[in-house]
N, CA, C and O atoms as CSV, one atom per row, in Angstrom:
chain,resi,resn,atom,element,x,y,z
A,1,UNK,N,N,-2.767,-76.906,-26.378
A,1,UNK,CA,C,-3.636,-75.870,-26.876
A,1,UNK,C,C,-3.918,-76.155,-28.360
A,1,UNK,O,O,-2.948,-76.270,-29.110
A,2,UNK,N,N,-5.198,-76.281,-28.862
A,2,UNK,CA,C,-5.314,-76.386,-30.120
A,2,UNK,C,C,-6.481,-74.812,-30.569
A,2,UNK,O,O,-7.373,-74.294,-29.898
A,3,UNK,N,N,-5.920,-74.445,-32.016
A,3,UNK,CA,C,-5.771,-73.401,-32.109
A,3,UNK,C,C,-6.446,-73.332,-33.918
A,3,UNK,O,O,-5.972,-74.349,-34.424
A,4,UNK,N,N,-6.970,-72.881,-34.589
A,4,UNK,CA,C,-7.408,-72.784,-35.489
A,4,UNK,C,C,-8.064,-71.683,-36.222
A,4,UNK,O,O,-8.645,-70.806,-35.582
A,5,UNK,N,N,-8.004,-71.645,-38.003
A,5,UNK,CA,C,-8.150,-70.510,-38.604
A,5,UNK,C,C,-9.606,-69.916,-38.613
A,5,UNK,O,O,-10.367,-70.823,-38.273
A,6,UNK,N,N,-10.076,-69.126,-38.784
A,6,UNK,CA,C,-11.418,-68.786,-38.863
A,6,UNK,C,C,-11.745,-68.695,-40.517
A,6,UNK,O,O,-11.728,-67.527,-40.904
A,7,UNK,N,N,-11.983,-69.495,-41.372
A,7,UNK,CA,C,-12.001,-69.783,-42.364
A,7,UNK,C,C,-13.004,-68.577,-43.685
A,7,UNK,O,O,-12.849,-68.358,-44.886
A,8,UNK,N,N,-13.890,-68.118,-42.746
A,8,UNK,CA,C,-14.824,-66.811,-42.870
A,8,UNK,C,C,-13.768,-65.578,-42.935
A,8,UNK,O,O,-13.419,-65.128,-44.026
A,9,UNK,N,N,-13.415,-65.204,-42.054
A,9,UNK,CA,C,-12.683,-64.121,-41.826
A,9,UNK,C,C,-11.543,-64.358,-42.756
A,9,UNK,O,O,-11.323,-63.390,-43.485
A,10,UNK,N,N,-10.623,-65.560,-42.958
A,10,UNK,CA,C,-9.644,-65.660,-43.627
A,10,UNK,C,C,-10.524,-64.677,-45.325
A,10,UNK,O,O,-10.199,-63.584,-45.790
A,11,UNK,N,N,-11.359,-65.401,-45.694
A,11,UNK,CA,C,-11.641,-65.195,-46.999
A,11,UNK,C,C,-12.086,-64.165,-47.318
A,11,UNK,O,O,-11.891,-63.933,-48.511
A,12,UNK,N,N,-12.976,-62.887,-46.431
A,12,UNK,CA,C,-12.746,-61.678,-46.286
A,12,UNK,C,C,-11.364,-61.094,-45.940
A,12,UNK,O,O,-11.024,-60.156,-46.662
A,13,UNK,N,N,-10.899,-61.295,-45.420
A,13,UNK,CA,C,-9.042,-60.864,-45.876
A,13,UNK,C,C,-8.660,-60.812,-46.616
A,13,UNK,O,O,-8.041,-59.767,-46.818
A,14,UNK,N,N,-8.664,-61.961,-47.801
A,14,UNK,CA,C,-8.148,-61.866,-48.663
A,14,UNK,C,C,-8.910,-61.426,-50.038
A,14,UNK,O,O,-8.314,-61.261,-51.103
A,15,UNK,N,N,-10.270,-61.267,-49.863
A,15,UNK,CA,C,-11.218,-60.639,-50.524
A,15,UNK,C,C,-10.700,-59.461,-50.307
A,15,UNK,O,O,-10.367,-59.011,-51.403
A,16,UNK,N,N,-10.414,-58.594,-49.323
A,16,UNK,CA,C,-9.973,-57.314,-49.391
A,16,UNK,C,C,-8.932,-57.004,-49.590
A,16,UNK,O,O,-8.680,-55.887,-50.043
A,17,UNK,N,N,-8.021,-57.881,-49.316
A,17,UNK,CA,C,-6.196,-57.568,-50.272
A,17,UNK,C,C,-6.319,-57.974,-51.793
A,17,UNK,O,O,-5.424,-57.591,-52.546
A,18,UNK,N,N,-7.663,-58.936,-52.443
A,18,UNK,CA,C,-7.246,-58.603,-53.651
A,18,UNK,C,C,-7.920,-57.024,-54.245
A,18,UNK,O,O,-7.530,-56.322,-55.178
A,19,UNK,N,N,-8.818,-56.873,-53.493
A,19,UNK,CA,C,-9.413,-56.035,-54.178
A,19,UNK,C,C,-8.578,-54.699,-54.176
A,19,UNK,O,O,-8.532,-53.865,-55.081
A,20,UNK,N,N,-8.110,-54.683,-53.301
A,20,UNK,CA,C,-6.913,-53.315,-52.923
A,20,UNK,C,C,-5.993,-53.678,-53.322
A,20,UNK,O,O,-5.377,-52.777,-52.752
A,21,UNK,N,N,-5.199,-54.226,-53.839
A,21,UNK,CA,C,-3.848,-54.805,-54.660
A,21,UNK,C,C,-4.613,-54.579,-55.985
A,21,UNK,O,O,-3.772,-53.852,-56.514
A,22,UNK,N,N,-5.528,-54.669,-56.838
A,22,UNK,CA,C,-5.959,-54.324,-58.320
A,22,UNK,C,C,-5.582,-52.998,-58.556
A,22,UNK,O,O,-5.248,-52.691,-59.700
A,23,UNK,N,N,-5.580,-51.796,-57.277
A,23,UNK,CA,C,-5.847,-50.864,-57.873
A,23,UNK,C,C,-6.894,-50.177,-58.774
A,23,UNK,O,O,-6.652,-49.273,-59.574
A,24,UNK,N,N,-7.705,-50.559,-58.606
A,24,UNK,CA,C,-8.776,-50.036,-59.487
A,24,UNK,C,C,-8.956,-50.579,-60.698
A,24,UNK,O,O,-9.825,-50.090,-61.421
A,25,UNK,N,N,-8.357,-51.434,-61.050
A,25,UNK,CA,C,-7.877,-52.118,-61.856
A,25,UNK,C,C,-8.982,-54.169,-62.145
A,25,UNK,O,O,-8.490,-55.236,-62.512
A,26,UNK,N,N,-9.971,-53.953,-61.889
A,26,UNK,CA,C,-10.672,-55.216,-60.993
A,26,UNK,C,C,-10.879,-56.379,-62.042
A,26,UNK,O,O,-11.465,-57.410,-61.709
A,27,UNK,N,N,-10.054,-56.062,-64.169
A,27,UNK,CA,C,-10.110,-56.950,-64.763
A,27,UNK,C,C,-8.908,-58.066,-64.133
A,27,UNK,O,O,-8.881,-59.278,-64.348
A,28,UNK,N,N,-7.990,-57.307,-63.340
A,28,UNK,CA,C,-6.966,-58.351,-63.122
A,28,UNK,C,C,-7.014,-59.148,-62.308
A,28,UNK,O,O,-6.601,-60.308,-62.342
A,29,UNK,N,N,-7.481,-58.639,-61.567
A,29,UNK,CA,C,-8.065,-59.868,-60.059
A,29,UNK,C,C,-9.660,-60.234,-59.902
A,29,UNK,O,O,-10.145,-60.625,-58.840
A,30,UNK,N,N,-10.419,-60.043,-61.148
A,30,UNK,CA,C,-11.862,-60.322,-61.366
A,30,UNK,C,C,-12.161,-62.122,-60.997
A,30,UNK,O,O,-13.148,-62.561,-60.406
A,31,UNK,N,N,-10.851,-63.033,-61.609
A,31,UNK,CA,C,-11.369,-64.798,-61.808
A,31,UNK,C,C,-11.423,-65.091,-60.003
A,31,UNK,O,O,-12.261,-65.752,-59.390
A,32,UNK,N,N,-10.189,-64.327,-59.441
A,32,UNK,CA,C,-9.811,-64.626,-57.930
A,32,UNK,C,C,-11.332,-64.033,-57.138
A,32,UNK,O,O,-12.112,-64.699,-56.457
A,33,UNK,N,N,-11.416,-62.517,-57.514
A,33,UNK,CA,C,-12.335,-62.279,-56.502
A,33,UNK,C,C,-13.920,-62.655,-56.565
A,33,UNK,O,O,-14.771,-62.214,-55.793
A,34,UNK,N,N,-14.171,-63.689,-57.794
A,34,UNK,CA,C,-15.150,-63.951,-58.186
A,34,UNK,C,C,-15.212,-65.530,-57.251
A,34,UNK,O,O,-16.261,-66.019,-56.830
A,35,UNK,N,N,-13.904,-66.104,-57.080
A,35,UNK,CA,C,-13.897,-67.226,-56.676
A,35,UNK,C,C,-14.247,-67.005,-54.900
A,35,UNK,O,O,-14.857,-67.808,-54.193
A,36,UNK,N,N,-13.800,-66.002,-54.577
A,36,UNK,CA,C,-13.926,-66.083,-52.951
A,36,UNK,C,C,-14.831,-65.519,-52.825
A,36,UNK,O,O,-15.059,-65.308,-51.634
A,37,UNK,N,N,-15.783,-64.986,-53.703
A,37,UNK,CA,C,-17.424,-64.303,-53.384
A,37,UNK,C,C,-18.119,-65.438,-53.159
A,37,UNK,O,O,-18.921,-65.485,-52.226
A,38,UNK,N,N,-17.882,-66.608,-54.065
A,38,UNK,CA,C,-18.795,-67.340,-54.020
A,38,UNK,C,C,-18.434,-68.761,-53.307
A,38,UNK,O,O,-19.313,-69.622,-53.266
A,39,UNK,N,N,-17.231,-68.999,-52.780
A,39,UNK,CA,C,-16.579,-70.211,-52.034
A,39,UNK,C,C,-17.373,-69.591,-50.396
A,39,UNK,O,O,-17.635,-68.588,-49.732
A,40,UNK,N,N,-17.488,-71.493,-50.468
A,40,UNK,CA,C,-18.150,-71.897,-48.875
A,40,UNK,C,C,-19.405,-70.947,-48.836
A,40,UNK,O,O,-20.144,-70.940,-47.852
């Protein structure tokens, strides 16, 4: 069985755990979530 990540979905995941881990807070995780807006 070969089995693999969905590379899309991964990066919306983690687009949404940084953004919810800032807390409202979006200078601290601004370089990260700037990077996965615009990757691939």
């Amino acid at each position: 069985m070969i089995q693999r990540a969905s590379i899309g979905a991964l990066r919306e995941l983690m687009l949404f755990l940084a953004k919810d881990c800032c807390g409202g807070r979006a200078e601290l995780c601004e370089p990260l979530i700037a990077e996965l807006s615009h990757c691939c």
